[in-house]
N, C-alpha and C positions, 0 to 999 in steps of 0.2 A: 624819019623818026628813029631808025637803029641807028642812023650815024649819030643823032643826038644824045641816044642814050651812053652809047660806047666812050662819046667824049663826056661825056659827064662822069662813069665812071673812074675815064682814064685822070678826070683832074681829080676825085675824092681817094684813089688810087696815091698816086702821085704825091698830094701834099700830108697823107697819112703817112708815108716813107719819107718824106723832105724834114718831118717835125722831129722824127723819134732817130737815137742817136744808133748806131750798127750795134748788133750783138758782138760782142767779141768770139773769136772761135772756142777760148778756152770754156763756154758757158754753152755749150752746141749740146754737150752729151752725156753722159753717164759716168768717163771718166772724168778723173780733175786735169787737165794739160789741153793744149794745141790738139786739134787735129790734124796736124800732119806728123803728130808724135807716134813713133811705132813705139806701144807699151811692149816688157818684158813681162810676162807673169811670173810669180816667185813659184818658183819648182815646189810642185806638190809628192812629197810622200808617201807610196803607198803603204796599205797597213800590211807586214809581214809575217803577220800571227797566222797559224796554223787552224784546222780545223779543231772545235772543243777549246782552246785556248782561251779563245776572250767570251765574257758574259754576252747575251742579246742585248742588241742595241733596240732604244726606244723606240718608235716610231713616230715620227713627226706627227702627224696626222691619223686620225681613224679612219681604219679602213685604206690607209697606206701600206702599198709595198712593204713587207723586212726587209731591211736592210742586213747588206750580206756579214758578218762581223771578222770575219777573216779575209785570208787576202787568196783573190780569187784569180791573178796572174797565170798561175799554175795550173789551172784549169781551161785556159784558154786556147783556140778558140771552141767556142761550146756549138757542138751543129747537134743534129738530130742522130746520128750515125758516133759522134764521138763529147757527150754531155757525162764529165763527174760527177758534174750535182746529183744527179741518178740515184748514181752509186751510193752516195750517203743519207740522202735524203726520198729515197723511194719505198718505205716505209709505210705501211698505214695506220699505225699507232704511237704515239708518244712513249717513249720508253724512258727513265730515267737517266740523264749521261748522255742519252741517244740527239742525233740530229734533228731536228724538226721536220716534220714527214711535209711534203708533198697534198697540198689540203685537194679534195675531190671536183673544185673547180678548175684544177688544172688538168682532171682527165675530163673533161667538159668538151666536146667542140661544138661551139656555142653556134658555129655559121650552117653545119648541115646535121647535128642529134642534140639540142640545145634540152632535152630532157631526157636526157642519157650518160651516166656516169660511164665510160670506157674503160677498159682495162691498162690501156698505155695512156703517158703523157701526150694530150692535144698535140698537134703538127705547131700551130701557132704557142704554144706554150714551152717550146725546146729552149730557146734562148734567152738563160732564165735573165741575163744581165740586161735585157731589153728595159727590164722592169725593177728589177732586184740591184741598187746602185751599192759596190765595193764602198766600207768606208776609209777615208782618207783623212791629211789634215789641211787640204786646201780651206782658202780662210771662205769668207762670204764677199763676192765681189763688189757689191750693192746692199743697201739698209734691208730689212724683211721685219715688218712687221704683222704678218699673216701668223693668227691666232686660230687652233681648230675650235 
């Protein structure tokens, strides 16, 4: 009985692949080319503006991350013992000119005082670039039609 079925498969198998013609490789992926092409991506720019220099950037999405609007190179790398963001942004009130403060869910540690604002920034909330992505002018590598 299993060898019957196995062969019956293997011919519906078979003449399903015998009918239809090969995919070509350039039609495999997401880029346009061969896969055996090793793509170059075109060199992305970072942004070089200064803190206060450029406007806030929009936010794709509600309830998305800000995006950081300066260039955050010079800040790097950001640990727990040596974070700038701090520095500018550890505020607790909006001041006019001033950096955007630091909002109360990030003194949150959500895994052991989940209803308890801290006086310091969360241990998981130091690396702010985890979440907060520098802007740049790399293009869009793929279409996006996601609407919020």
């Amino acid at each position: 009985m299993k060898i019957a079925i196995i062969l019956t498969l293997g011919t519906l198998v078979a003449a399903g692949c015998s009918s239809s013609a090969p995919i070509p490789d350039t039609e495999l992926g997401l880029a346009k080319g061969s896969v055996f092409d090793v793509p170059t991506p075109p060199p992305v720019k970072p942004d070089e503006s200064n803190p206060g220099q450029s406007p806030l950037l929009q936010r794709p999405y509600a309830m998305a991350p800000p995006r950081v609007p300066h260039a955050a190179g010079d800040f790097l790398p950001i640990t727990q013992k040596q974070n700038a963001c701090l520095d500018g942004h550890a505020e607790k009130e909006k001041k006019q000119g001033e950096p955007t403060p630091i909002p109360p869910s990030h003194y949150t540690d959500y895994r052991n005082a989940p209803d308890r604002v801290g006086g310091q920034v969360a241990g998981a909330r130091y690396v702010c670039v985890s979440c907060h992505a520098a802007k740049t002018d790399a293009p869009n590598l793929v279409g996006n039609r996601f609407r919020p």
